[in-house]
C-alpha positions as CSV (number, residue, x, y, z in Angstrom):
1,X,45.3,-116.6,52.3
2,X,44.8,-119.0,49.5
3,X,41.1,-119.8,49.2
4,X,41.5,-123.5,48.1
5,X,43.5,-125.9,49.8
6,X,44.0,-128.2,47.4
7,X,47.4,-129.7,47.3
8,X,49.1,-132.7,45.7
9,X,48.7,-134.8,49.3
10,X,45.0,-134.1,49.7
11,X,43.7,-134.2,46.0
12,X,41.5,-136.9,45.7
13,X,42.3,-139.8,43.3
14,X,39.2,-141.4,42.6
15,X,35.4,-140.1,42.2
16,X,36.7,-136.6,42.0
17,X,33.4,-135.1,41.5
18,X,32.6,-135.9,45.2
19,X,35.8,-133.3,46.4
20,X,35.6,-130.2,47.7
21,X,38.9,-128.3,48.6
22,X,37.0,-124.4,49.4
23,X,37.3,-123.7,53.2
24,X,33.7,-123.1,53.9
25,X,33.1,-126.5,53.1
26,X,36.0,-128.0,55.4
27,X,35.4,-125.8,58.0
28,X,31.3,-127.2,58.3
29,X,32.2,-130.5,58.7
30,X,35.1,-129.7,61.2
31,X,32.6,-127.5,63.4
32,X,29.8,-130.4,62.7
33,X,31.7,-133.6,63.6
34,X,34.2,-133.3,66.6
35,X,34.7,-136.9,66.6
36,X,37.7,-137.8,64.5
37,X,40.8,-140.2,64.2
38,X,44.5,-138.9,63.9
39,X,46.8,-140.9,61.5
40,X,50.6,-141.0,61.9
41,X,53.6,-143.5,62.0
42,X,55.3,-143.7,65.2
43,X,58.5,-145.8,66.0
44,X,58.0,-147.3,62.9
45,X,54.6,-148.6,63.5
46,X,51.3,-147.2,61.5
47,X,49.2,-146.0,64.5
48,X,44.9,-144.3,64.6
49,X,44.1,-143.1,67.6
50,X,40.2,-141.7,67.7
51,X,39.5,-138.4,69.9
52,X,37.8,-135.0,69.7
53,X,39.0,-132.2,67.5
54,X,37.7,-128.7,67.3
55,X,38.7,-126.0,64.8
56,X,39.8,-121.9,65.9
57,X,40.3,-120.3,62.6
58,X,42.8,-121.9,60.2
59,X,44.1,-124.1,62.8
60,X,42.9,-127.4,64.0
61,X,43.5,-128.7,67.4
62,X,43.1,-131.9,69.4
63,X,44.1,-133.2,73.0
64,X,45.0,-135.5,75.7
65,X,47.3,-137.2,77.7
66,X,50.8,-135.3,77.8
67,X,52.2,-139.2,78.0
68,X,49.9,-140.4,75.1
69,X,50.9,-141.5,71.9
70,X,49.4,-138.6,70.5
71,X,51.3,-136.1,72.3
72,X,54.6,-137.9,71.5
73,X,53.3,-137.2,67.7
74,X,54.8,-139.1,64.6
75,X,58.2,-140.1,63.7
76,X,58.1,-137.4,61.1
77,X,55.7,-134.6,62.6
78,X,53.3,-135.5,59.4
79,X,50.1,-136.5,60.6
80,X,46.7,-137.2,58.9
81,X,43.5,-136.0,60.7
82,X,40.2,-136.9,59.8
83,X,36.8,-136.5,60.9
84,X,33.3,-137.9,59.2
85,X,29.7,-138.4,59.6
86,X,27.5,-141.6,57.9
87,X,24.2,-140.0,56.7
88,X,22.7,-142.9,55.5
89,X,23.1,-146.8,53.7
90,X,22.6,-147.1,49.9
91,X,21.5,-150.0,48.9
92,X,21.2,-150.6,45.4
93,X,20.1,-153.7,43.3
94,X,23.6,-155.2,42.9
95,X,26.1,-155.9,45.4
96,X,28.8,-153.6,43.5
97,X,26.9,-150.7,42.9
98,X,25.7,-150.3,47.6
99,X,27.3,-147.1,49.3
100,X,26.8,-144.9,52.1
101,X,26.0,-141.4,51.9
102,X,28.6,-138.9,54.3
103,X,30.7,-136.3,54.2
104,X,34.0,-136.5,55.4
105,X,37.5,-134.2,55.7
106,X,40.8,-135.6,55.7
107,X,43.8,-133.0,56.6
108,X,47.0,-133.7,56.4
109,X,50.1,-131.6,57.6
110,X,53.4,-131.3,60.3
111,X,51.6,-131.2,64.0
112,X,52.0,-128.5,66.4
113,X,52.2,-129.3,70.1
114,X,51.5,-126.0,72.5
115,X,52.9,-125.8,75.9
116,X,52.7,-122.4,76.6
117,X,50.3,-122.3,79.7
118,X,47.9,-119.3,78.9
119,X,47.8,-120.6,75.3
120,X,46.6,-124.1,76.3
121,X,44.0,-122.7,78.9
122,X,42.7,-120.4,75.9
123,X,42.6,-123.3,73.3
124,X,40.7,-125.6,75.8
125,X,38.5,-123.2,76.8
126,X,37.4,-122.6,73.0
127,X,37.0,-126.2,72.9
128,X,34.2,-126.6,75.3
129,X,33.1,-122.9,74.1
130,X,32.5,-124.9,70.6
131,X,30.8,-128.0,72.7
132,X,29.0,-126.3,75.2
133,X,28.9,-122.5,74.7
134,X,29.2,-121.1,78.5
135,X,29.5,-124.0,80.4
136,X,33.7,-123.2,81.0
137,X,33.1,-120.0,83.3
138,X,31.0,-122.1,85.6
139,X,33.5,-124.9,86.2
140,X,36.2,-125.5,88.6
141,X,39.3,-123.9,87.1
142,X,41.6,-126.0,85.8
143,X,44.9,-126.9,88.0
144,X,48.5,-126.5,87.4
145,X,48.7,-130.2,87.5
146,X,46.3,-130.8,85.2
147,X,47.5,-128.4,82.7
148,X,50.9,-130.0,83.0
149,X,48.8,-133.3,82.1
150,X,46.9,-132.2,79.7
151,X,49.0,-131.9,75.8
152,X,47.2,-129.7,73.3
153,X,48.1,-130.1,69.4
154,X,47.2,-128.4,66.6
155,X,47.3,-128.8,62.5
156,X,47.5,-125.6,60.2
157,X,44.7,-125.8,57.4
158,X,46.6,-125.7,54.4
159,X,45.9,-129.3,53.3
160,X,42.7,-130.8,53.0
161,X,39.7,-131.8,51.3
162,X,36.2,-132.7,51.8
163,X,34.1,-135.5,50.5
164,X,30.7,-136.2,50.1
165,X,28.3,-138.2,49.0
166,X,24.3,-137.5,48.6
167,X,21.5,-139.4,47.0
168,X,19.7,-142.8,45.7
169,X,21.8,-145.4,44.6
170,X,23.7,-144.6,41.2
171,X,23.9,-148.1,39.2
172,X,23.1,-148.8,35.5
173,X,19.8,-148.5,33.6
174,X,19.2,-151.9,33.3
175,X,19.2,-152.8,37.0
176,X,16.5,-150.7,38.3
177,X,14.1,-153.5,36.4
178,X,15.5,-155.9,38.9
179,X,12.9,-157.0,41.3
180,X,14.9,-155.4,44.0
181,X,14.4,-152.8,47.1
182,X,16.6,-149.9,46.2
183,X,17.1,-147.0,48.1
184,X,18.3,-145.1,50.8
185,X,18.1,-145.5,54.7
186,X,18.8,-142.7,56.2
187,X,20.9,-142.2,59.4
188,X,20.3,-139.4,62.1
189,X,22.6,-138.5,65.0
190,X,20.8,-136.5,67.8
191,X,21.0,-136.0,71.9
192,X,18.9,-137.5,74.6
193,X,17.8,-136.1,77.3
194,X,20.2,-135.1,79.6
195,X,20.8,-138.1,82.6
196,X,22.2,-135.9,85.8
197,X,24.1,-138.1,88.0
198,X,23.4,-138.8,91.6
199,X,25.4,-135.3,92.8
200,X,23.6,-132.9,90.8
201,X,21.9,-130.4,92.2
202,X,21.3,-128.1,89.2
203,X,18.2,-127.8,86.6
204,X,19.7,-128.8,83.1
205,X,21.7,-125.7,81.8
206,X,20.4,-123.6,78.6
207,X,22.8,-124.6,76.2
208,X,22.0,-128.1,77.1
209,X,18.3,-127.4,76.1
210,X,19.9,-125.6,72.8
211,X,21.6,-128.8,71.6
212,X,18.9,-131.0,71.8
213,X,16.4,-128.9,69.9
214,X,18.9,-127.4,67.6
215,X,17.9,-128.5,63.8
């Protein structure tokens, strides 16, 4: 298995110094941010549809509707999935010079769609496994129906890069004598505590308790 993926589609072509192409990288920020849009061109019409992704090895897989755009994939299979995370605004002490700090993953490649029924069961179950470890032995098992609803795709990792930005601002000598604030505020995304709805009858379950107080 090549170790970088690196190709001519997912080379950056700017601020190269902010890429990453090695897999440990990619994977992190896969397994870090399930939140993600999926690019693609369908019926001749550019088309980003946001939803949740999760990653099982070299293969990256989202879902939904069997009659949603996404299941009815592109006009060429390609695809362009990416997920990111804001860490923080930059601001500097001129207008050209503010950022954000993030890290982001773009992968591009030909989607898969997975109708096999044991295979979809599997790969949903290792999404929630991801989400909430447990909590998919404890719930209702899923109906025929709703599998039948329910598409499954997936994206090979051969294709991708990571990006990422850290740090102050980055702007010339001379501005940092402008009577400016400059800096960095940061951004932090973290859980609540859990809200049960008017049904439950259960104490809030472990890995519930493990997510909020995980660093």
């Amino acid at each position: 298995m090549n170790d970088t993926l690196m190709t001519d589609e997912s080379r950056l072509r700017r601020e190269h110094h902010k890429g990453h192409y090695d897999r440990e990288t990619v994977y992190r920020i896969l397994d870090e941010n399930p939140f993600c849009h999926l690019a693609f061109v369908q019926q001749g019409q550019p088309v980003v549809i946001p939803t949740m992704q999760w990653r099982v090895g070299d293969m990256v897989y989202w879902h939904g509707s069997s009659k949603s755009r996404i299941a009815h994939g592109s006009d060429s299979a390609k695809v362009c999935l990416t997920a990111s995370r804001i860490d923080g605004l930059v601001l500097a002490r001129s207008a050209f010079e503010h950022t954000v700090n993030f890290e982001s993953v773009v992968v591009i490649g030909e989607a898969q769609r997975f109708e096999d029924t044991a295979q979809k069961t599997a790969l949903l179950e290792s999404f929630f496994d991801h989400l909430f470890p447990g909590r998919w032995d404890a719930l209702r098992a899923m109906t025929a129906s709703e599998l039948k609803a329910t598409a499954v795709m997936g994206l090979p990792l051969h294709s991708a890069s990571a990006k990422i930005r850290r740090g102050p601002p980055n702007e010339p000598e001379e501005d940092r004598a402008t009577p400016v604030w400059g800096g960095v505020l940061p951004i932090a995304m973290q859980f609540g505590k859990p809200l049960p709805d008017e049904f439950n009858q259960m104490p809030e379950p472990g890995y519930l308790a493990r997510l909020r107080t995980k660093p």
